[in-house]
C-alpha positions as CSV (number, residue, x, y, z in Angstrom):
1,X,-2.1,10.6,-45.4
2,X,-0.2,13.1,-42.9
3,X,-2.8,12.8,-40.2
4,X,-2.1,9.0,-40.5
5,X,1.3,9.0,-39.6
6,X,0.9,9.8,-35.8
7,X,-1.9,7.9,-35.5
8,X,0.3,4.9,-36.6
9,X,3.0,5.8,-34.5
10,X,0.9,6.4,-31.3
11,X,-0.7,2.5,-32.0
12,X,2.9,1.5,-32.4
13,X,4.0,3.1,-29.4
14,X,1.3,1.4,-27.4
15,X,1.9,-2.0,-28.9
16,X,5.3,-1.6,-27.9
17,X,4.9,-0.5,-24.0
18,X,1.3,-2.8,-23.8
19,X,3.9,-5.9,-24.9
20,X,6.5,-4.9,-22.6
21,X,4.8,-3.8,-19.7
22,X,5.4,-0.7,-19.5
23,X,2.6,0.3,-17.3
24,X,3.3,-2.2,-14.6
25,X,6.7,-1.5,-14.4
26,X,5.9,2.0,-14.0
27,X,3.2,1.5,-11.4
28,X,4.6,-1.8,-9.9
29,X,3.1,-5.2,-9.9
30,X,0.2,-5.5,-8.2
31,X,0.8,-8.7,-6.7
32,X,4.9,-8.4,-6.9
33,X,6.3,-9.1,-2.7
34,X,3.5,-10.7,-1.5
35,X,3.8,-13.1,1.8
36,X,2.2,-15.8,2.8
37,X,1.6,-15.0,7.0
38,X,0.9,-11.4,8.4
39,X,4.1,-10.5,9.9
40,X,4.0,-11.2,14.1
41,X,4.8,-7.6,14.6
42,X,1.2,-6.5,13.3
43,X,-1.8,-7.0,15.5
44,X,-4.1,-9.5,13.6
45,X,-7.5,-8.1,12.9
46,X,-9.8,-10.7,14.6
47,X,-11.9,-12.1,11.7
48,X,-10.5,-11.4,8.9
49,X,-9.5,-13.8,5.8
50,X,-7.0,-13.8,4.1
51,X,-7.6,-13.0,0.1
52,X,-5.5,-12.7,-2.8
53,X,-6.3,-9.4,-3.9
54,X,-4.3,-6.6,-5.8
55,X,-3.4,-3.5,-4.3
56,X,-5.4,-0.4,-5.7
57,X,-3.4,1.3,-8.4
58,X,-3.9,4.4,-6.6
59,X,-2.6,3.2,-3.2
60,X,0.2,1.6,-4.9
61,X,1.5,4.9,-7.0
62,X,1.0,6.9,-3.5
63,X,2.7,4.1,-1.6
64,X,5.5,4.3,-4.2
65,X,5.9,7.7,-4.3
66,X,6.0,8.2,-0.8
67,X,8.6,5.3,-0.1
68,X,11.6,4.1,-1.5
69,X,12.4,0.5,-0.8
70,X,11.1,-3.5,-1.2
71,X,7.8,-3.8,-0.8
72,X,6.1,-6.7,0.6
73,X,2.2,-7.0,1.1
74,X,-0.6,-9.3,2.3
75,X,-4.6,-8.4,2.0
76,X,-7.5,-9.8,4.0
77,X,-11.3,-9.2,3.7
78,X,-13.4,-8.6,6.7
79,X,-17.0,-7.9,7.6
80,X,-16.1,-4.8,10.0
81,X,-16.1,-1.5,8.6
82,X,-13.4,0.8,7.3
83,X,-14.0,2.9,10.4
84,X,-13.8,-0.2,12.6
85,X,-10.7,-1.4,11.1
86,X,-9.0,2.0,11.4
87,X,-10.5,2.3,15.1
88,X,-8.2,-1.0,15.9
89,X,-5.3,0.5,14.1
90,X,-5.1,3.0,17.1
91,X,-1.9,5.0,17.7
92,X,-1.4,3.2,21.1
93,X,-2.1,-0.4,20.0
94,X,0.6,0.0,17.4
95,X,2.8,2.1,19.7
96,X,2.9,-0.7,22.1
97,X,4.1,-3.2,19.0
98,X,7.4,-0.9,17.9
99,X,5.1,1.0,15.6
100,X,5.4,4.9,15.5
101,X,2.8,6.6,14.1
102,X,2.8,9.3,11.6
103,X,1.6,12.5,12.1
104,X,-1.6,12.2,10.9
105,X,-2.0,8.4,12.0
106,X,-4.8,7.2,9.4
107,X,-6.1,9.4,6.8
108,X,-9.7,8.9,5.5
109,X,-11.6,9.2,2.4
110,X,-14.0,11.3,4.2
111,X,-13.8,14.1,7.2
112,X,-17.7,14.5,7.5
113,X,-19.3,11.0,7.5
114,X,-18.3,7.3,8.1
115,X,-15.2,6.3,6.2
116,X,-14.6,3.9,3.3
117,X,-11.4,3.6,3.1
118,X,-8.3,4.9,4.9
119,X,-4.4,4.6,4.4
120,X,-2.6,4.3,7.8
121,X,1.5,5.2,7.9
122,X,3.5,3.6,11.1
123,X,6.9,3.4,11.1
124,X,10.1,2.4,13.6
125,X,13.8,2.2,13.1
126,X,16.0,-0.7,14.6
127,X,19.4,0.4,14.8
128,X,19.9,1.7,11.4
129,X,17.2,-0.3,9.7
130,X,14.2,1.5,8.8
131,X,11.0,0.3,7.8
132,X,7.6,1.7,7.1
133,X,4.1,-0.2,7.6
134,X,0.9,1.1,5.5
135,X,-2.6,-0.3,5.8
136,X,-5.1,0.5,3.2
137,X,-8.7,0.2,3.8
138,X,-11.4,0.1,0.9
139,X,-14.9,-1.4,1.4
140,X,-16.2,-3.4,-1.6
141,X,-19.8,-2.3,-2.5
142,X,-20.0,-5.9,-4.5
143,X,-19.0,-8.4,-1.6
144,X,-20.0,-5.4,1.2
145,X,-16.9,-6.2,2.8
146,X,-13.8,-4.2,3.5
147,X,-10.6,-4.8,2.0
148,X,-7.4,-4.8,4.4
149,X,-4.0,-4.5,2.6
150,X,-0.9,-4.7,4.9
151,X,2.2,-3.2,3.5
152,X,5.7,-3.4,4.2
153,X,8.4,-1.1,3.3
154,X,11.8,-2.0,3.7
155,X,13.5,1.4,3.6
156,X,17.4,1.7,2.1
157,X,19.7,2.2,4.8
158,X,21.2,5.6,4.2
159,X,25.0,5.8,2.7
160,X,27.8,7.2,5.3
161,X,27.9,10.8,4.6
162,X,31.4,11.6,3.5
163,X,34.3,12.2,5.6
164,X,36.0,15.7,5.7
């Protein structure tokens, strides 16, 4: 009869957060912020349809995690590869749209053979508004098309530091 007792309360407990949503308020909803148009500030990727897909849960935690703000996103499907998509991505096409870069400009599922999947981090600042652009990549093995998820991070503008 003991060993019953926490197996009650663990079906409880997930009753509980499964009725409330627990789990998509802790990872986001997948389809919470999304637009309508790509923004004009983002190079179009020639081709590509627009599709109502959710972002991956493990983009969206790292995309979370990473930054702080509203999130708004849009997803398209294409017949180019991952490694095509990221190619058109380049530092200096998004350079010359108000895009900076990060460090590591698009980071790949794989160092050794053609990619699958990507996440690319561009950001820019205008006056004290800061925003933060991701795209994920993931190719579908189903459809054999790759998935293109723009994301849009308004950042909070940073409190006045206190006066001394």
């Amino acid at each position: 009869m003991r060993a019953l007792s926490p197996i009650l309360a663990l079906i409880l407990f997930l009753a509980v957060a499964l009725s409330c949503k627990l789990a998509e308020t802790l990872t986001g909803d997948p389809k919470a912020g999304t637009v309508s148009t790509l923004w004009p500030d983002v190079p179009p990727l020639a081709g590509a349809t627009k599709a109502d897909l959710e972002i991956p849960l493990a983009a969206r935690l790292a995309i979370r995690a990473m930054m702080q703000g509203k999130i708004n996103f849009i997803a398209f499907t294409t017949d180019q590869s991952a490694q095509d998509v990221q190619n058109f991505y380049s530092k200096e096409r998004m350079t010359a749209v108000g895009w900076t870069p990060s460090e590591k400009g698009c980071v790949s599922d794989s160092e050794d053979e053609e990619s699958h999947g990507a996440v690319c981090f561009f950001k820019r600042k205008t006056g004290t508004k800061e925003e933060g652009l991701a795209i994920v990549l993931a190719y579908d093995e189903k459809t054999k098309k790759t998935e293109v998820f723009y994301v849009r991070i308004e950042l909070p503008e940073p409190s006045p530091s206190p006066k001394k």
